[in-house]
GUDREN-445399 format. One record per residue (C-alpha): z, y, x; residue in three letters. Coordinates in steps of 0.1 Angstrom, whole numbers. Each point is the difference from the previous one (the first is absolute). Layout:
<atoms>
ATOM  Z  Y  X  ALA
...
</atoms>
This chain:
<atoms>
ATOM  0  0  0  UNK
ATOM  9  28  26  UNK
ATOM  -33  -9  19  UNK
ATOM  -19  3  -37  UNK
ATOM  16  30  3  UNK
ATOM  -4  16  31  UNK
ATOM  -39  -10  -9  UNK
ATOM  -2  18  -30  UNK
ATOM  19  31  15  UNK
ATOM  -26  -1  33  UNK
ATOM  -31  -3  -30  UNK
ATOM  18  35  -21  UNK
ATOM  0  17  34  UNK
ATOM  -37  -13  4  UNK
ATOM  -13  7  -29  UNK
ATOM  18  40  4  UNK
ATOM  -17  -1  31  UNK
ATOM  -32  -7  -16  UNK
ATOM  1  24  -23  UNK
ATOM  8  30  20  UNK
ATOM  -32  -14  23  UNK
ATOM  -21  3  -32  UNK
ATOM  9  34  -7  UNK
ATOM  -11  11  34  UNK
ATOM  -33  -8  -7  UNK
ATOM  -1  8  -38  UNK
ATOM  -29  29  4  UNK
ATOM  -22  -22  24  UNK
ATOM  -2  -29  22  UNK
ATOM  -20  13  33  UNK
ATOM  -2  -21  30  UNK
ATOM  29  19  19  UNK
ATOM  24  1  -33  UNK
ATOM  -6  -44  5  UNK
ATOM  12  2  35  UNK
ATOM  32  17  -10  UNK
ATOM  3  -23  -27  UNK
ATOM  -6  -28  26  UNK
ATOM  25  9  21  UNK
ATOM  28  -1  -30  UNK
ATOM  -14  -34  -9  UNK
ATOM  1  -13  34  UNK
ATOM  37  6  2  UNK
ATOM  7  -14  -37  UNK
ATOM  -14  -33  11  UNK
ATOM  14  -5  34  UNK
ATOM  26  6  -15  UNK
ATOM  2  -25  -34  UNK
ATOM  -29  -30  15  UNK
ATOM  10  -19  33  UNK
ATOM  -33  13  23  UNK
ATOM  -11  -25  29  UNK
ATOM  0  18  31  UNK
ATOM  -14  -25  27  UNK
ATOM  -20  12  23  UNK
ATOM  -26  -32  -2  UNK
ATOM  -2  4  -38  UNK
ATOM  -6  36  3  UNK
ATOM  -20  -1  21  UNK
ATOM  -22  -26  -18  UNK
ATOM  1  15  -32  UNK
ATOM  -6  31  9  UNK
ATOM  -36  -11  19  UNK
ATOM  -10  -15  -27  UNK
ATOM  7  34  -24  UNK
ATOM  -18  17  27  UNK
ATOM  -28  -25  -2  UNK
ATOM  -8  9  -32  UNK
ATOM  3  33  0  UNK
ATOM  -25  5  26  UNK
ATOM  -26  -11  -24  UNK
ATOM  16  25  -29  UNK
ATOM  -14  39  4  UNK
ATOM  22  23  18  UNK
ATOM  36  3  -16  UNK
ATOM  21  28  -12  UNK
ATOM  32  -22  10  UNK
ATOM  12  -21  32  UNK
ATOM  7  -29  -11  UNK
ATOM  32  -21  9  UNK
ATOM  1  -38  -14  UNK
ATOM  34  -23  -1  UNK
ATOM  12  -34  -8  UNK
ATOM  30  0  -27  UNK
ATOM  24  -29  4  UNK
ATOM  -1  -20  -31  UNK
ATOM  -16  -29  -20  UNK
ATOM  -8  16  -24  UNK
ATOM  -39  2  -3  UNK
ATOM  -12  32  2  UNK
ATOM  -19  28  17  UNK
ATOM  0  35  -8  UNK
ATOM  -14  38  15  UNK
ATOM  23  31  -3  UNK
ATOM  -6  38  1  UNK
ATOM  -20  14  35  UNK
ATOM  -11  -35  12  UNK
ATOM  26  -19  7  UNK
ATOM  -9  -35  -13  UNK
ATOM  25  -34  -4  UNK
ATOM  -3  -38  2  UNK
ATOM  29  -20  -12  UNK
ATOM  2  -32  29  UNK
ATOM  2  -24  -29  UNK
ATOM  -33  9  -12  UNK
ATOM  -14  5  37  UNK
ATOM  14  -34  10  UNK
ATOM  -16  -23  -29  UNK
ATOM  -30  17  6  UNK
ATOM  -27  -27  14  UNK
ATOM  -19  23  28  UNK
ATOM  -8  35  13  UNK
ATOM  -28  5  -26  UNK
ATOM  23  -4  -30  UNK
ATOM  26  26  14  UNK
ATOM  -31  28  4  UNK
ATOM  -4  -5  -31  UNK
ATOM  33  8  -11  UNK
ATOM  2  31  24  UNK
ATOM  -35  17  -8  UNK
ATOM  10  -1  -36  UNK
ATOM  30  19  8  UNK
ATOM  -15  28  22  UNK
ATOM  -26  -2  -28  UNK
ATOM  30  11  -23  UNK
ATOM  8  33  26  UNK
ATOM  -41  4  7  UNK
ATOM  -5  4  -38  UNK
ATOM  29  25  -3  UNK
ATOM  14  -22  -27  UNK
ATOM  41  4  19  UNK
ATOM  -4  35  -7  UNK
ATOM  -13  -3  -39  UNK
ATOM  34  -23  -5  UNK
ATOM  24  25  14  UNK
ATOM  -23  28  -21  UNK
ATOM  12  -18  -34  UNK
ATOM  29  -14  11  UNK
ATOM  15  40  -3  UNK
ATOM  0  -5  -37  UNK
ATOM  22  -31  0  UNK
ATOM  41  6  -6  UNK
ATOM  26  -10  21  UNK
ATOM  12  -28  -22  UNK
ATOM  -31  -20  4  UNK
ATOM  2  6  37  UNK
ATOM  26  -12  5  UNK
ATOM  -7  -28  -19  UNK
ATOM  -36  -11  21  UNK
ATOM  26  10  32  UNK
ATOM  20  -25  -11  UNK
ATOM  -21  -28  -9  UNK
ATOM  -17  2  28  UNK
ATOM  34  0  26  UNK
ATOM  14  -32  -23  UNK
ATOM  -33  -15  4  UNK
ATOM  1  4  40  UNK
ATOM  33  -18  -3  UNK
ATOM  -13  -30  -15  UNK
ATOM  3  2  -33  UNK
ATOM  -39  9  -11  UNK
ATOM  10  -12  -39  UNK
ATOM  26  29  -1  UNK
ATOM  -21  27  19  UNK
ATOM  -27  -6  -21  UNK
ATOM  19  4  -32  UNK
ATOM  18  31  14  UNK
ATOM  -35  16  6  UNK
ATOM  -20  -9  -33  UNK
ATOM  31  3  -18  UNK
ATOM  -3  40  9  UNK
ATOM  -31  7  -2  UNK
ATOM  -20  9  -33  UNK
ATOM  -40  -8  3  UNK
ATOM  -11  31  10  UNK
ATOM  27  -1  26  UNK
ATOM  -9  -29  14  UNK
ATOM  -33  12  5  UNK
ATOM  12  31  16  UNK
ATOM  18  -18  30  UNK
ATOM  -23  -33  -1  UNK
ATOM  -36  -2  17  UNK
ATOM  -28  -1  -28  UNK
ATOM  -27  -23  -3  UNK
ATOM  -23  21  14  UNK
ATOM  17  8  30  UNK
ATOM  2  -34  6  UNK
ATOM  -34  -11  -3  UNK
ATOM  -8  35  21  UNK
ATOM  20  -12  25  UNK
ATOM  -17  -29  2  UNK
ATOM  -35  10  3  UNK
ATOM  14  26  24  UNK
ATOM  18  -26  22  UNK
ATOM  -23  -24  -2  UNK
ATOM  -30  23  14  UNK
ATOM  19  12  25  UNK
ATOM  16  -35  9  UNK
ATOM  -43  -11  2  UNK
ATOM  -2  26  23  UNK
ATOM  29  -13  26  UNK
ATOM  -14  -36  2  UNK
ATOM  17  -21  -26  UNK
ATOM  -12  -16  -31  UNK
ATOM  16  2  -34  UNK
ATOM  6  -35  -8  UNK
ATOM  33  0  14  UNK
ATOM  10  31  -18  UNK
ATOM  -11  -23  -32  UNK
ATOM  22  -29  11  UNK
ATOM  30  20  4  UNK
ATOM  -5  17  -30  UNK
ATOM  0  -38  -18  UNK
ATOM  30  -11  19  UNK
ATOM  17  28  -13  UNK
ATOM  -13  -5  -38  UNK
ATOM  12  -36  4  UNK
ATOM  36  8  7  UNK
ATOM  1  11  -33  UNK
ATOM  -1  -30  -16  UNK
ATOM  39  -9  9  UNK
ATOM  13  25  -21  UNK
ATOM  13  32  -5  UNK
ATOM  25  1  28  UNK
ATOM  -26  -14  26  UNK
ATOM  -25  28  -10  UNK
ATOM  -11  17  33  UNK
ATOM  6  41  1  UNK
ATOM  -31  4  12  UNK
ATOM  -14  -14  -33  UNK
ATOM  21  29  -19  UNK
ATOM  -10  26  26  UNK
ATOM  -37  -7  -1  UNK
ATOM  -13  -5  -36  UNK
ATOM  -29  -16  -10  UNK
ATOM  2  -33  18  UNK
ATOM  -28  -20  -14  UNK
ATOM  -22  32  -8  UNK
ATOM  2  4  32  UNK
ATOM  -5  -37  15  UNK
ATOM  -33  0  -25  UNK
ATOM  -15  32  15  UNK
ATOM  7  -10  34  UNK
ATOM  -18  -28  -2  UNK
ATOM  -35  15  -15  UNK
ATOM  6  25  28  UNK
ATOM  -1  -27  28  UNK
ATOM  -30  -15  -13  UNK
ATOM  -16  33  -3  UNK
ATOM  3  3  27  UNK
ATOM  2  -30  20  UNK
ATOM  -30  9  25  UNK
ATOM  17  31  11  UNK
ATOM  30  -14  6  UNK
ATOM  -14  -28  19  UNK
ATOM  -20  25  29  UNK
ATOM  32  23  -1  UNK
ATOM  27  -35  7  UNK
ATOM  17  -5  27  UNK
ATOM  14  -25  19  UNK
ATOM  41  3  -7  UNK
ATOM  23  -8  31  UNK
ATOM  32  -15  -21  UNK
ATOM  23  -1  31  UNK
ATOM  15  32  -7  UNK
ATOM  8  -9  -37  UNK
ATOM  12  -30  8  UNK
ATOM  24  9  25  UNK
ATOM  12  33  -23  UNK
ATOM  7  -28  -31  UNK
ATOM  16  -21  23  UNK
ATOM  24  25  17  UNK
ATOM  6  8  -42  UNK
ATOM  7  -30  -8  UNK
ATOM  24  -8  27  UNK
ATOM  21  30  6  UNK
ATOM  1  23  -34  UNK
ATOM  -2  -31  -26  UNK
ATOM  32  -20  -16  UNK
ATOM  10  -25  31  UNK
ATOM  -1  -28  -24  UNK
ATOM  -31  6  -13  UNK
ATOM  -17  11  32  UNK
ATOM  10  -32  13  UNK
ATOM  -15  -27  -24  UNK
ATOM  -35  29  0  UNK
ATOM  -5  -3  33  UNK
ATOM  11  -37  7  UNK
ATOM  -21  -8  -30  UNK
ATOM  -36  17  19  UNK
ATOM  7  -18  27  UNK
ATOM  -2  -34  -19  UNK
ATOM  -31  11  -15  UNK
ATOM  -11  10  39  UNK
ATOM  -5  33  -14  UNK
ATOM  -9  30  27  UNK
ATOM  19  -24  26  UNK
ATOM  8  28  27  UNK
ATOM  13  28  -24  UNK
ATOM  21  -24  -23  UNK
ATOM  16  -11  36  UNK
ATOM  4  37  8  UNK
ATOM  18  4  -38  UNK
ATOM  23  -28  10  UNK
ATOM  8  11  32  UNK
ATOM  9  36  -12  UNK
ATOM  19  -20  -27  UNK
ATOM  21  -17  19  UNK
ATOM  11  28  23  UNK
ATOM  2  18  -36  UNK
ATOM  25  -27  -5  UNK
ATOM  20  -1  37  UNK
ATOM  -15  -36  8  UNK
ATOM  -14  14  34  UNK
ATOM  -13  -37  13  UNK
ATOM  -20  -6  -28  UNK
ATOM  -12  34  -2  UNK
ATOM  -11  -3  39  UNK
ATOM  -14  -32  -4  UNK
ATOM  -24  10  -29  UNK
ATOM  -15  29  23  UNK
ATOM  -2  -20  27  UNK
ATOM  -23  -18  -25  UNK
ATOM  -24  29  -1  UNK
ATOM  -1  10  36  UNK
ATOM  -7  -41  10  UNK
ATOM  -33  8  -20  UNK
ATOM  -3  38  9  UNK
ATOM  17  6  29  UNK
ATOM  -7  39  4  UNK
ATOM  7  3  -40  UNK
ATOM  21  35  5  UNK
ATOM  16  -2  -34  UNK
ATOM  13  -35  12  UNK
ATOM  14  15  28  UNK
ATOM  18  29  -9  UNK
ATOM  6  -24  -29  UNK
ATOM  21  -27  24  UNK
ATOM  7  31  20  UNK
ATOM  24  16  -34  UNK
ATOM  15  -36  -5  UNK
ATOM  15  -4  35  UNK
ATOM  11  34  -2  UNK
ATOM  18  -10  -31  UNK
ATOM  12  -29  16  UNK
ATOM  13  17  30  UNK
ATOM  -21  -10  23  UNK
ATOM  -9  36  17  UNK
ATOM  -20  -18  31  UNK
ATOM  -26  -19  -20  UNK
ATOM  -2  31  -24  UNK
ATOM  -9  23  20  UNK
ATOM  -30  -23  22  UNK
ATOM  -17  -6  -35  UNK
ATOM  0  37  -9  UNK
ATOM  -12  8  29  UNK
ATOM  -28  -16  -3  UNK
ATOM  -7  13  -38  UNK
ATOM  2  33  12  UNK
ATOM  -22  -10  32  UNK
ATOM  -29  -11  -30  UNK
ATOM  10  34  -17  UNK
ATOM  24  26  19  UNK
ATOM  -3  23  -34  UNK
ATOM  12  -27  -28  UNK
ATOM  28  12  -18  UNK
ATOM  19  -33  -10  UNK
ATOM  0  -7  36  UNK
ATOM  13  30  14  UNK
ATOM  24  -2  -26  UNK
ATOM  16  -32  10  UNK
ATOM  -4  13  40  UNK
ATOM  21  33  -8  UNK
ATOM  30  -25  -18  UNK
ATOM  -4  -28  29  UNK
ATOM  10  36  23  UNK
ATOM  27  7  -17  UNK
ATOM  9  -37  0  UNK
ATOM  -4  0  43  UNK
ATOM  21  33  2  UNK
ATOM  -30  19  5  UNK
ATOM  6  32  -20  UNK
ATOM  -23  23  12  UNK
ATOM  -25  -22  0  UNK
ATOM  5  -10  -36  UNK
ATOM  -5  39  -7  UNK
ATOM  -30  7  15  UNK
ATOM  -15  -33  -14  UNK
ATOM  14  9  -36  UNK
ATOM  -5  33  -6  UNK
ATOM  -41  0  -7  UNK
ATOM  8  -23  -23  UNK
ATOM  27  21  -23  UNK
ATOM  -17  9  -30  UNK
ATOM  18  14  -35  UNK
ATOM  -14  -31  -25  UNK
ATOM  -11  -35  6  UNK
ATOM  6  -21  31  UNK
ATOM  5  29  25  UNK
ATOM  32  7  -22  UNK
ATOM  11  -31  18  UNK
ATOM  -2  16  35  UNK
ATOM  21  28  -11  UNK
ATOM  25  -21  -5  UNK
ATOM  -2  -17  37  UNK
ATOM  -5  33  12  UNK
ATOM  36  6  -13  UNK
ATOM  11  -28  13  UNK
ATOM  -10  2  35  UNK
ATOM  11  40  5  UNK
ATOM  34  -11  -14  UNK
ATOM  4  -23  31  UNK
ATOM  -8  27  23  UNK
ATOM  23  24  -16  UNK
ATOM  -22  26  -17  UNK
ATOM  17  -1  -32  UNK
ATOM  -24  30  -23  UNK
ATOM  -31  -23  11  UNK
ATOM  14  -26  -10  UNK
ATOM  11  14  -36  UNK
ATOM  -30  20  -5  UNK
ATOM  -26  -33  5  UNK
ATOM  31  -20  -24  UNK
ATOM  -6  28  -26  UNK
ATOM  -40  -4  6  UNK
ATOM  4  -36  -6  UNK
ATOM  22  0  -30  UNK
ATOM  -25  21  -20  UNK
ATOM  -29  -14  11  UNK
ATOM  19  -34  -17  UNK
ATOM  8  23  -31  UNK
ATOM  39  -5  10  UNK
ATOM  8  37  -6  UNK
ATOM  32  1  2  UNK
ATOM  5  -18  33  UNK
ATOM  -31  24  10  UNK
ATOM  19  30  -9  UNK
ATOM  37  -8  13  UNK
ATOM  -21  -7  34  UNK
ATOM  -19  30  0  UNK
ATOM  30  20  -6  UNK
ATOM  15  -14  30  UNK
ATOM  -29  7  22  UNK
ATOM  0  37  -15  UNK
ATOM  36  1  15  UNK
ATOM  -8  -12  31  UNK
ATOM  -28  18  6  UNK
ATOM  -10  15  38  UNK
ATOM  -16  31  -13  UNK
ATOM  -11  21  -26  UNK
ATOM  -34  -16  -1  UNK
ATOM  13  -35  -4  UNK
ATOM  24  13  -27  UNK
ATOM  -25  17  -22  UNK
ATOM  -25  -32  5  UNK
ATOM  32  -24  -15  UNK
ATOM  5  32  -26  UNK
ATOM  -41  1  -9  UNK
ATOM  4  -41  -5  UNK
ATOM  30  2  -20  UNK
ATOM  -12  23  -23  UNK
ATOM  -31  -23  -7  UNK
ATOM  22  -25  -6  UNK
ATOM  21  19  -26  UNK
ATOM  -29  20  -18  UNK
ATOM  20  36  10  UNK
ATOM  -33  14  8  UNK
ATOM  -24  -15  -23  UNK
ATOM  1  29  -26  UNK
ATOM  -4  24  27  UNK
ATOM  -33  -14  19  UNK
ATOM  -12  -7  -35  UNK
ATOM  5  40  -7  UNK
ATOM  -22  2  31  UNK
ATOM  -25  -23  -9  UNK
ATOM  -5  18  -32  UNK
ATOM  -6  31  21  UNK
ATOM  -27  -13  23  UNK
ATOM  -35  5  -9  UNK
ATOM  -18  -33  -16  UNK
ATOM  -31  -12  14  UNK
ATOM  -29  -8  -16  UNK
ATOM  1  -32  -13  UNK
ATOM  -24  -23  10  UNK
ATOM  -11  -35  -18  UNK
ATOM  12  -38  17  UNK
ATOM  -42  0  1  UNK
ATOM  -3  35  18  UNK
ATOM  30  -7  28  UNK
ATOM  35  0  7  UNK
ATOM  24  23  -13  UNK
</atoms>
């Protein structure tokens, strides 16, 4: 009951949230009025949806996004793409370009092809404008029914889809429904937007067809078991009908425009899913049960592997990357791979000869300077561990990560306000506010100089929203630019 309750209270505060972003952009929704709006949204879901930030993922997901948008015309928008952690099946785009696969969807999900799919309908959603039409009605929707869609959708995150879904129809009239919820023809625009554009990057559209059928045929075990993306994305079978006249329409197009797919990537990215952000139980009996079918042999060994150290059995971690490296013995994932399980297992002198020779194969990759800078501070070298760490620091994702090492090592070398401020980074780049902000505050206190203080003070006041209403006072000052079209350039 008091986590149903602390639920509901979070989806209120949401849906008051929502409502003061709507009235921002009551008059208008230009291109620079989304990015404000996308920065607000940003924050509400880091903040309510678990975000994966690992670096391999990302890094993955985001080529792919960039993939496809280098077949699109010129964008008003950078776009940023993400992996949510949850079954649930889903995928969905949000104001300004940033775009979201849920891993459960991404990881039952057959190849590369079927995942474009997914994602050029999305950025066909942003392309077409269609983000901004929602917010644009959304303005005349009260804040009882918000809260209500705010809810339904934070209980159905939480596992119970049967209770989220009644929360959200139950507040919505028709018309209301229609207000928040893509229409039939942005759907089927999306579509033929994504799948030109999808033609145009190499892939076919017959995978986008079969995931759209694996999806319809979840259906069939009832009402709990419905996917989102089923409730998100109307128009299921309308949609599975035109895409199939489209393919044969144009088959011969497609055919000269195909190209060949390397799967490696994908297949290591649903792996590393699978094996480190899925139930351990269920993880488990997925991966063993690939490898009895002698499914993509390497990567469901490299899914077990990451499993096991997942799991603190460091032999049979070792022993299933060892598999990988018998067969490809300059695989660099298997070695910083085997590399990160004998640094888990204490066994600094191995560690450090395999990621040496990962980063010797590539000096810039990030997972593997990652693991160097911690096997520094492991060894006692601090300073070291600094100057390997600190290109990695970033505010979001897996750089967050190194903020948090970077804390650790300038703690062992006695500069305490480094070591608070790069805590405070890594807190909020987590969404742990208030951690972020009783470290920030420290660092403020400890601070060298003026500089350093009003740099802690600039952060801090990010954090806590002092100075929203004053830069958006200045904003409102500045001259706006002409706007320009997604077709005409960026914004």
């Amino acid at each position: 009951m008091i986590k149903r309750g602390r639920l509901l209270t979070r989806a209120v505060c949401l849906a008051m949230l929502l409502v003061f972003l709507c009235g921002q952009v009551a008059s208008a929704i230009t291109v620079r009025e989304e990015n404000e709006v996308a920065g607000e949204f940003i924050r509400m879901i880091r903040a309510h949806y678990p975000i994966i930030d690992d670096p391999v993922v990302n890094d993955y997901i985001t080529g792919l996004g960039e993939r496809i948008l280098a077949a699109f015309p010129e964008q008003p928008f950078r776009y940023h793409f993400y992996v949510v952690q949850s079954d649930v099946y889903n995928a969905f785009a949000g104001p300004g370009g940033h775009v979201f696969m849920h891993s459960g969807l991404l990881t039952d999900l057959p190849n590369e092809e079927a995942l474009a799919g997914i994602m050029a309908h999305e950025i066909s959603h942003v392309h077409s404008r269609h983000i901004s039409d929602r917010i644009d009605r959304s303005k005349k929707i009260g804040i009882g029914t918000l809260a209500g869609v705010a809810a339904g959708i934070l209980v159905g995150v939480s596992g119970n889809a049967a209770a989220g879904g009644a929360l959200t129809v139950g507040s919505l009239a028709g018309s209301q429904t229609a207000a928040l919820s893509y229409s039939r023809d942005d759907e089927m625009q999306a579509d033929q937007v994504g799948m030109t554009y999808m033609m145009e990057a190499g892939y076919g559209g017959e995978e986008m067809l079969t995931s759209l059928k694996t999806l319809r045929s979840k259906q069939w075990f009832g009402p709990a078991e419905i996917p989102t993306y089923l409730t998100t994305h109307p128009a299921l079978d309308e949609r599975i009908v035109y895409i199939s006249n489209w393919i044969e329409a144009n088959k011969e197009s497609i055919d000269a425009r195909r190209k060949e797919i390397d799967q490696s990537a994908f297949l290591k990215t649903k792996a590393r899913l699978t094996a480190l952000y899925t139930p351990v139980d269920l993880a488990e009996d997925r991966l063993n049960l690939a490898k009895e079918r002698g499914e993509a042999t390497l990567y469901t060994e490299y899914g077990l592997a990451l499993l096991m150290d997942r799991m603190g059995k460091y032999d049979k971690a070792a022993a299933h990357m060892r598999t990988i490296l018998e067969k490809r013995a300059f695989d660099e994932d298997a070695l910083k791979g085997l590399g990160s399980i004998y640094f888990h297992d204490g066994k600094y002198k191995e560690a450090r000869k395999l990621l040496e020779g990962a980063l010797s194969m590539d000096p810039d990759d990030f997972e593997s300077n990652l693991w160097m800078g911690r096997l520094l501070i492991e060894e006692g070298y601090y300073h070291e561990a600094v100057s390997r760490l600190s290109p990695l620091a970033r505010d979001y994702g897996p750089g967050a990560r190194a903020h948090y090492d970077l804390g650790n090592a300038f703690s062992k070398i006695g500069k305490t306000y480094d070591s608070s401020y790069h805590l405070g980074l890594y807190y909020r780049g987590v969404g742990d506010l208030r951690n972020s902000v009783f470290q920030l505050k420290r660092a403020k206190e400890l601070a060298p100089n003026d500089a350093s203080r009003k740099e802690v003070a600039r952060v801090l006041d990010e954090i806590t929203g002092k100075n929203r209403k004053k830069k958006k006072k200045e904003r409102a000052e500045e001259p706006v630019p002409e706007e320009t079209t997604p077709e005409e350039g960026k914004g």
